[in-house]
C-alpha positions as CSV (number, residue, x, y, z in Angstrom):
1,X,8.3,-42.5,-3.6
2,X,6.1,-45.6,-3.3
3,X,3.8,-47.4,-5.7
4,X,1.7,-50.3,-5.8
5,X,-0.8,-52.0,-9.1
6,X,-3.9,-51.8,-8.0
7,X,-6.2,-54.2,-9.6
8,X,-7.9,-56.6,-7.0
9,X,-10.2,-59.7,-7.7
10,X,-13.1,-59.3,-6.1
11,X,-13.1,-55.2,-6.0
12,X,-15.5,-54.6,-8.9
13,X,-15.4,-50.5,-9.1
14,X,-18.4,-49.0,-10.6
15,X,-16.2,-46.6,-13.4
16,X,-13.7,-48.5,-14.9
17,X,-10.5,-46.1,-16.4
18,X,-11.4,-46.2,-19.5
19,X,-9.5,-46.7,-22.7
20,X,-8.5,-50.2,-21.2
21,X,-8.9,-53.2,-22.4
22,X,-9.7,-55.1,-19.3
23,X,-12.9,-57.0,-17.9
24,X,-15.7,-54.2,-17.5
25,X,-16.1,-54.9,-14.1
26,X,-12.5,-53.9,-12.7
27,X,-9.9,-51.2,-13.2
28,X,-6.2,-51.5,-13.7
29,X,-4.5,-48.0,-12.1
30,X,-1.0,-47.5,-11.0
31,X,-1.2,-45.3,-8.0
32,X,2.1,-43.6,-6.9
33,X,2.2,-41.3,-3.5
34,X,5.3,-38.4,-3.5
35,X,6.4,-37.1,-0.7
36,X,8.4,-34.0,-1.3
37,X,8.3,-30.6,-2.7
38,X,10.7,-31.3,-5.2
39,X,8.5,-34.0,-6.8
40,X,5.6,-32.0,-7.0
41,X,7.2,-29.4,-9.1
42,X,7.6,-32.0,-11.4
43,X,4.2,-32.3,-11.9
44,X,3.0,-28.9,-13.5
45,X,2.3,-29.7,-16.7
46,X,0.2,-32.7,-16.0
47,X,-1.6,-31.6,-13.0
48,X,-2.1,-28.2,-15.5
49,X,-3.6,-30.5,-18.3
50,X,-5.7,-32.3,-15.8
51,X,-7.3,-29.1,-14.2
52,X,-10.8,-28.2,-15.5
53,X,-10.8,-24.6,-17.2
54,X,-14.1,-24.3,-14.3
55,X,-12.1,-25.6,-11.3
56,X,-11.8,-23.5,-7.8
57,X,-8.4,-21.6,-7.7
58,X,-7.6,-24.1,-4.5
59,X,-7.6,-27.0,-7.3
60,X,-4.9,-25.2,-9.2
61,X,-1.1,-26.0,-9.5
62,X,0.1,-23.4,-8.2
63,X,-2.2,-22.4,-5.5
64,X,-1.2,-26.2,-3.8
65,X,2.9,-25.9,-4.3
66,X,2.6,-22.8,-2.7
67,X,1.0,-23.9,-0.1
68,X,3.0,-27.2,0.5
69,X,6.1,-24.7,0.6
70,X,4.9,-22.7,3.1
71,X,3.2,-24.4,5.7
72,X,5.2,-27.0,6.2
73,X,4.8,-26.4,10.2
74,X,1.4,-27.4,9.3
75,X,1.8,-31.0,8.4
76,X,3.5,-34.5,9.4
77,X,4.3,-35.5,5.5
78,X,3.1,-34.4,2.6
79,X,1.0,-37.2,0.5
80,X,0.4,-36.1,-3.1
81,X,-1.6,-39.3,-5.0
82,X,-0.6,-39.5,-8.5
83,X,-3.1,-42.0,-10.4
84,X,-1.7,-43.3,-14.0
85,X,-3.1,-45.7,-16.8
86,X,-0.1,-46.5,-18.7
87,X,2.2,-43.9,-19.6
88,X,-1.0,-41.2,-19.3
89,X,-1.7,-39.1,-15.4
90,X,-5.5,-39.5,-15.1
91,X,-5.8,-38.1,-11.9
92,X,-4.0,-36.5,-8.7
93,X,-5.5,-36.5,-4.9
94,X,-3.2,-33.5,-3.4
95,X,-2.8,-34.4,0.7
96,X,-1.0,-34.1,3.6
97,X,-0.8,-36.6,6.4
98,X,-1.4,-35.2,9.8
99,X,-1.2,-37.9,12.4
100,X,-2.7,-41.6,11.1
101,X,-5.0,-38.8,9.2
102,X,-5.0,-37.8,5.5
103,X,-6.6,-34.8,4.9
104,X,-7.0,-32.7,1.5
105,X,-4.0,-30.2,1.1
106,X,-4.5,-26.6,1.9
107,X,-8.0,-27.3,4.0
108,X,-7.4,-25.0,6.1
109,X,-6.9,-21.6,4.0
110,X,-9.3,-22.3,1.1
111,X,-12.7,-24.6,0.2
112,X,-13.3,-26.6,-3.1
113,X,-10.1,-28.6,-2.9
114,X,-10.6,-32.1,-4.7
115,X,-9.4,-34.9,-6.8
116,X,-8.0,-33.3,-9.8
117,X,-9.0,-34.6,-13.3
118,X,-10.6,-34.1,-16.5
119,X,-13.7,-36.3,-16.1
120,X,-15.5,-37.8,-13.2
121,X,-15.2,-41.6,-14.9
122,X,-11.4,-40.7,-14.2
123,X,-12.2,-39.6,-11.2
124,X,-13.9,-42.0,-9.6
125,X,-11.6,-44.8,-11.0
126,X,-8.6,-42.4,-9.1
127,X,-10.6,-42.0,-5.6
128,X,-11.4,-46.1,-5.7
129,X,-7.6,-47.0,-6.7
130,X,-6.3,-44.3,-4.2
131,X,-8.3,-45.6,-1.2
132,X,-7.0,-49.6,-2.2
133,X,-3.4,-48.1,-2.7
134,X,-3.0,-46.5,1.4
135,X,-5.3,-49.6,2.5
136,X,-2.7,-51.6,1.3
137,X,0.4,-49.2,1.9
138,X,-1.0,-47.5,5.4
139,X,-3.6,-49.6,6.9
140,X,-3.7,-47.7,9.9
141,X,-4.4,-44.4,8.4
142,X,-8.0,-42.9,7.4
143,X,-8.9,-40.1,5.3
144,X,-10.5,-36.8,6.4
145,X,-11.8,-34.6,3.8
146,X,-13.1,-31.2,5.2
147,X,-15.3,-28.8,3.1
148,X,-15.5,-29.8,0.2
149,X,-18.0,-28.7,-2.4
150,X,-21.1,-30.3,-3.6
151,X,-20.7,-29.4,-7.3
152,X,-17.1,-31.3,-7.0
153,X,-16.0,-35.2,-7.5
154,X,-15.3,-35.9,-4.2
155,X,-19.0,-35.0,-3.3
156,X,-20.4,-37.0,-6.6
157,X,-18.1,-40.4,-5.6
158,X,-19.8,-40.3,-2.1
159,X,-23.2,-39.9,-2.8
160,X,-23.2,-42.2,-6.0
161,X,-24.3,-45.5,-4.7
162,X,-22.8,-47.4,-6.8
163,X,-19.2,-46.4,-5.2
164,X,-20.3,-47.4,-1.8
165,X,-18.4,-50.9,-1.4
166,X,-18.4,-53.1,1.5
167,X,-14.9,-52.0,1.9
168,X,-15.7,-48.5,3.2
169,X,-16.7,-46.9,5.8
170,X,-17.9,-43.2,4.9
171,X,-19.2,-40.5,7.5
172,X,-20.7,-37.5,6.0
173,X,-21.4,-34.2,8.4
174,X,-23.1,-30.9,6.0
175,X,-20.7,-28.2,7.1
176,X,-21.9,-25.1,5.7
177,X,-23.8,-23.2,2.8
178,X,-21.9,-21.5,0.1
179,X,-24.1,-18.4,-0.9
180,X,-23.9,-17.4,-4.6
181,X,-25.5,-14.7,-7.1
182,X,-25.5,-14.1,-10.9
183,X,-24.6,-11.1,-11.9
184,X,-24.5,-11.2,-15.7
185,X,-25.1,-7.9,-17.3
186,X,-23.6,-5.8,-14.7
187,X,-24.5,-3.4,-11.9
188,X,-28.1,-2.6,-13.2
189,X,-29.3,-6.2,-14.3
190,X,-28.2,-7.5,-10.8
191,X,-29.9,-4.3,-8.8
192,X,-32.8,-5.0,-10.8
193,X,-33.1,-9.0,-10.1
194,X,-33.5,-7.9,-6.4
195,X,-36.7,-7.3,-4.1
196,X,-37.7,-3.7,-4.4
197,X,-36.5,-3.2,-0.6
198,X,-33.0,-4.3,-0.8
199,X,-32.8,-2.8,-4.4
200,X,-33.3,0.3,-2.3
201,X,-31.0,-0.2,0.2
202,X,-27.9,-0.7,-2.3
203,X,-28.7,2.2,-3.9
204,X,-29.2,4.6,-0.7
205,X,-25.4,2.7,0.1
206,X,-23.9,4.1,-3.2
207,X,-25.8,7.8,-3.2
208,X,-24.6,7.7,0.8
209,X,-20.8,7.0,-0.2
210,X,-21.1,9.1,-2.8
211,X,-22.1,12.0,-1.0
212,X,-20.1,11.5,2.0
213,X,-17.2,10.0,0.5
214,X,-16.9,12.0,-2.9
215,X,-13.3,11.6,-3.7
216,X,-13.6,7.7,-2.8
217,X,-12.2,5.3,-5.6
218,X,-12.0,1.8,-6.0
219,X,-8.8,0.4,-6.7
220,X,-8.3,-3.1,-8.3
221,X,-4.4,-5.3,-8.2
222,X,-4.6,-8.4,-10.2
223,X,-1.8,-10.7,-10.7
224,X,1.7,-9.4,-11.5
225,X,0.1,-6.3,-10.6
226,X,0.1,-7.0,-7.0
227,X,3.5,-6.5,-5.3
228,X,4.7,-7.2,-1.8
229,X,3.7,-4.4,0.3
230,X,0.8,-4.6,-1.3
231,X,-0.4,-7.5,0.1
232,X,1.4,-6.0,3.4
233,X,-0.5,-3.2,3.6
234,X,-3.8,-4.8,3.1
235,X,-3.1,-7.2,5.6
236,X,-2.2,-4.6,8.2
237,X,-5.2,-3.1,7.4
238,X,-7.1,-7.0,8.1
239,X,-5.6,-7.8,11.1
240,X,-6.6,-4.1,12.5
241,X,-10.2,-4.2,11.7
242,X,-11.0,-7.9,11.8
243,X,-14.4,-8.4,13.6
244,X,-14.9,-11.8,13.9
245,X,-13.7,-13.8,17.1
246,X,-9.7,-14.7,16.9
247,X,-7.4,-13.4,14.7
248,X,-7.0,-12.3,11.2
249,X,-5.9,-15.0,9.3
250,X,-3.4,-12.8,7.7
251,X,-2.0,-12.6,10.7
252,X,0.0,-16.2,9.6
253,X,2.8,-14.7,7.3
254,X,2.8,-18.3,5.8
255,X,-0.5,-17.6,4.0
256,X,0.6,-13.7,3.4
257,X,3.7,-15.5,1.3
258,X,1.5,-18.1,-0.2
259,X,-0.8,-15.6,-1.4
260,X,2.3,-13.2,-3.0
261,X,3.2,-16.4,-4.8
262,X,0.2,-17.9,-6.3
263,X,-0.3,-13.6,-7.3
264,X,2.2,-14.5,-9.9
265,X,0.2,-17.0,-11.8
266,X,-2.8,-15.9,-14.0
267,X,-4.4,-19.3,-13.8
268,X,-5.1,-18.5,-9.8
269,X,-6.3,-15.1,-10.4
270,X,-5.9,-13.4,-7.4
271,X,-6.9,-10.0,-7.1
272,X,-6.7,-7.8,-4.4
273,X,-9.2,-4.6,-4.3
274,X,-9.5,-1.5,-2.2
275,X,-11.8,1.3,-1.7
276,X,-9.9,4.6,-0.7
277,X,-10.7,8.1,0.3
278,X,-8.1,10.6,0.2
279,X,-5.3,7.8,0.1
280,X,-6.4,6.0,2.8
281,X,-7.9,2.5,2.7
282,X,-11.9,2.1,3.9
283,X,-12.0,-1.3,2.8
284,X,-10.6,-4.1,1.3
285,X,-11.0,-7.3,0.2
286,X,-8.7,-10.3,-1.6
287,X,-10.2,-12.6,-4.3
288,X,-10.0,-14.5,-7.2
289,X,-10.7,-14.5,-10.4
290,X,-11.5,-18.0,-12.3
291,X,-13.4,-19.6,-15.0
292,X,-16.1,-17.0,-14.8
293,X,-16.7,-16.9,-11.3
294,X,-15.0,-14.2,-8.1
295,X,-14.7,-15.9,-5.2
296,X,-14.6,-13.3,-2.3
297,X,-11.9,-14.8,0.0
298,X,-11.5,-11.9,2.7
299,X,-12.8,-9.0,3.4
300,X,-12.4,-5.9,6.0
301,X,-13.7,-2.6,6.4
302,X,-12.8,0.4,8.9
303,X,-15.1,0.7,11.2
304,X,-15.0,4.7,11.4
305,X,-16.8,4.4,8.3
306,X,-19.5,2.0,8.6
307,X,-22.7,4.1,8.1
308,X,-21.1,4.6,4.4
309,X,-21.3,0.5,4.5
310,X,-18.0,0.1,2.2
311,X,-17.8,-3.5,2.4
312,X,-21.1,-3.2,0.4
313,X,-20.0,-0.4,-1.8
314,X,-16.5,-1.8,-2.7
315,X,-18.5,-5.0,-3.8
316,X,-21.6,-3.5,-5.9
317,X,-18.5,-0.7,-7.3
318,X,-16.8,-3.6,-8.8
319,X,-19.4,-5.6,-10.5
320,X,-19.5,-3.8,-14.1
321,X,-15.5,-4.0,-14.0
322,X,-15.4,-7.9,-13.0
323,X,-18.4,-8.3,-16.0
324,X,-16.9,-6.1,-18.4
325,X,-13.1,-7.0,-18.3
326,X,-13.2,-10.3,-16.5
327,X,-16.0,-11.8,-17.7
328,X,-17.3,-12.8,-14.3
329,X,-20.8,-14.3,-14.0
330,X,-21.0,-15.3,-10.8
331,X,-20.6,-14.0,-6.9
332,X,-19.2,-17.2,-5.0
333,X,-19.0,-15.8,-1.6
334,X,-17.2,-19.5,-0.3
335,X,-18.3,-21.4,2.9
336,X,-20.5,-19.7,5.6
337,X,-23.9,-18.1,5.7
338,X,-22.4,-14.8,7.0
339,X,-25.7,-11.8,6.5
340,X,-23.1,-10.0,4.5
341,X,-22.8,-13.2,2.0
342,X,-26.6,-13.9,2.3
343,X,-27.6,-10.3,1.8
344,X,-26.0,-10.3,-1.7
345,X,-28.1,-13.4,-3.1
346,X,-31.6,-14.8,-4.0
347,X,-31.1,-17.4,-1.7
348,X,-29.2,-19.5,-4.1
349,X,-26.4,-21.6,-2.7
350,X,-24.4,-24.6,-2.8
351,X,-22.5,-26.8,0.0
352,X,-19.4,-28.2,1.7
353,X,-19.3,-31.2,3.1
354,X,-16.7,-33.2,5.7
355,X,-16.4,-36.8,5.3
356,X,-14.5,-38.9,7.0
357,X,-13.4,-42.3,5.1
358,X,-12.0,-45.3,6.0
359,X,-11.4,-48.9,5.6
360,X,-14.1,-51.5,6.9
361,X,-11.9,-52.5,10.3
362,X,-13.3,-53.2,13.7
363,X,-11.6,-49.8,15.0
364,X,-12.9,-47.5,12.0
365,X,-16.2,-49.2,13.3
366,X,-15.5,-47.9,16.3
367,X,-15.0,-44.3,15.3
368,X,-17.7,-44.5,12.7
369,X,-20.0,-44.7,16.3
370,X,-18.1,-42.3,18.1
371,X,-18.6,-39.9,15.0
372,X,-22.3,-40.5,14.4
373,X,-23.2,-40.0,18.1
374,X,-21.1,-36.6,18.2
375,X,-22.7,-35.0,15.8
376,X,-26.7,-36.6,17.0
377,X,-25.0,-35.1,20.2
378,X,-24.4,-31.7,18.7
379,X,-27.6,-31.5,16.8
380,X,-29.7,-32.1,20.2
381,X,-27.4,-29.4,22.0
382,X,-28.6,-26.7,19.4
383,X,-31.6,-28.0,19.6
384,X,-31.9,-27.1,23.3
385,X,-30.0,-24.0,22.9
386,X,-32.5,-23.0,20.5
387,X,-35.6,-23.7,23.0
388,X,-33.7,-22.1,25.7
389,X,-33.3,-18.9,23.9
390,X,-36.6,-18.5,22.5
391,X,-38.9,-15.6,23.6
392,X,-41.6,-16.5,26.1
């Protein structure tokens, strides 16, 4: 375990902790970095108290533990950074070092992971005292932070101007949309709020299932409810029909373990749904349920059955369950503009964002070009692609 004070003379930072009595200008934080699994599990109840009732299940205790346990093929060191004023946790920066780079634990199986605490003065005063703390402590590492939300902290401390200190180096990229729909009401309210064609077309999708499928039900695990082969024989089912290029990421039995244990905590609220005809799955799809929101997290569909489109079905089936006994008012369909995601929506959407940050040195400098000119590089490439492909 290592900690440094962090409270520099000629650093003013813009949101000072407060609750201090200090000179306005400057903040005095005690930033610690653990490095071990043990440690972390030491940490429940404050990194509980510190997470907002509205945060992303990927934010939660227990969804980051688990993952720390099980993919620990997937990092150099673990680098949790604990941010304290006093006795009193004001905020926690959960990452893993890969390489001279830190990136944001669990980027790689979930979005919306961020600084975690219970006000965005606290926040800010954590992100500037974390990025003194490993300038200080590991002057030849950066940070990378990949997808992460534009209703979050993170986003808010890198487009606030006033955090932007000659220190710093930040490069910002958009990644990708994050489509998302009300659906307050239930089944009718939403199919109403739609244009009259695609209000037609989700209700020709449930009179079609319903007719061809008529002993079709949806079935709906939550929590405790969902046992091992369970999430087994959903994954099969994944990795069988995935359609995308690769491989099902259930394929990775780290994640399929990660997922059985964050199932056991109601604060993640995983769920795992099905749509089956005469016991056989048709489609499926893994999700969670948190502070009014479902995030849709996977989803897969057999094929044999797609002119009953029960991807669609198993989705518009569920929506007066999720409003009536989960209180859900929101679709949050996650990163990507998929037409699946898009189809479901007004058009209403969010962001992710990758950022890379880094301390003012000639070689971040040097990367900072090397990273502006890739992505001018890539935009012109599309550019070109697009031209190339357009009808004549």
């Amino acid at each position: 375990m290592k900690g440094a004070e962090i409270n520099d003379p000629g650093l003013p930072l813009h949101h000072p902790c407060p609750g201090e009595v200090q000179d306005s200008s400057r903040v005095s934080c005690r930033v610690r970095s653990i490095e071990s699994v043990e440690e972390i599990e030491k940490l429940e109840l404050s990194w509980r108290k510190l997470t907002g009732r509205l945060a992303a299940p990927f934010q939660t205790f227990t969804w980051n533990l688990a993952w720390y346990r099980h993919f620990t093929g997937s990092y150099d060191s673990l680098m949790v950074f604990l941010v304290e004023r006093g006795d009193e946790m004001v905020a926690i920066l959960p990452c893993y070092r890969q390489g001279r780079q830190i990136r944001l634990a669990a980027d790689r199986v979930g979005d919306y992971q961020d600084v975690i605490a219970t006000n965005h003065e606290d926040a800010f005063a954590g992100l500037n005292a974390v990025f003194n703390y490993v300038s200080r402590e590991f002057p030849a590492f950066s940070f990378y932070f990949w997808k992460i939300s534009s209703e979050g902290y993170l986003h808010a401390f890198f487009n606030d101007k006033g955090q932007q200190r000659e220190e710093m180096i930040t490069v910002s990229k958009r990644h990708a949309p994050c489509p998302v729909v009300k659906i307050r009401g239930g089944l009718e309210p939403y199919l109403a709020s739609l244009p009259g064609k695609r209000r037609q077309d989700m209700r020709r999708s449930l009179r079609r299932l319903d007719k061809g499928l008529p002993g079709s039900r949806v079935v709906i695990l939550r929590g405790d409810e969902i046992r091992v082969s369970d999430l087994e024989n959903v994954a099969f089912f994944h990795i069988d029909y995935f359609r995308k290029d690769g491989v099902s990421p259930l394929e990775d039995k780290a994640l399929l373990n990660m997922l059985g244990e964050a199932s056991k905590d109601p604060g993640v609220g995983l769920q795992v749904s099905a749509l089956v005809d005469r016991g056989e799955m048709v489609a499926v799809d893994i999700g969670f349920v948190r502070g009014k929101k479902y995030y849709g997290y996977l989803t897969g569909f057999d094929p044999a059955f797609r002119s009953f489109a029960p991807g669609k079905c198993l989705l518009l089936k569920r929506i007066d369950i999720w409003t009536e006994k989960d209180g859900v008012e929101t679709l949050d369909f996650l990163s990507g503009d998929e037409p699946y995601k898009t189809g479901f929506t007004h058009g209403e959407s969010y962001h992710v964002d990758s950022v890379h940050w880094m301390p003012n040195r000639v070689s971040s400098r040097a990367r900072q070009v090397t990273l502006v000119a890739g992505m001018i590089g890539k935009q012109v490439a599309k550019k070109a692609i697009r031209k190339v492909t357009l009808p004549r």
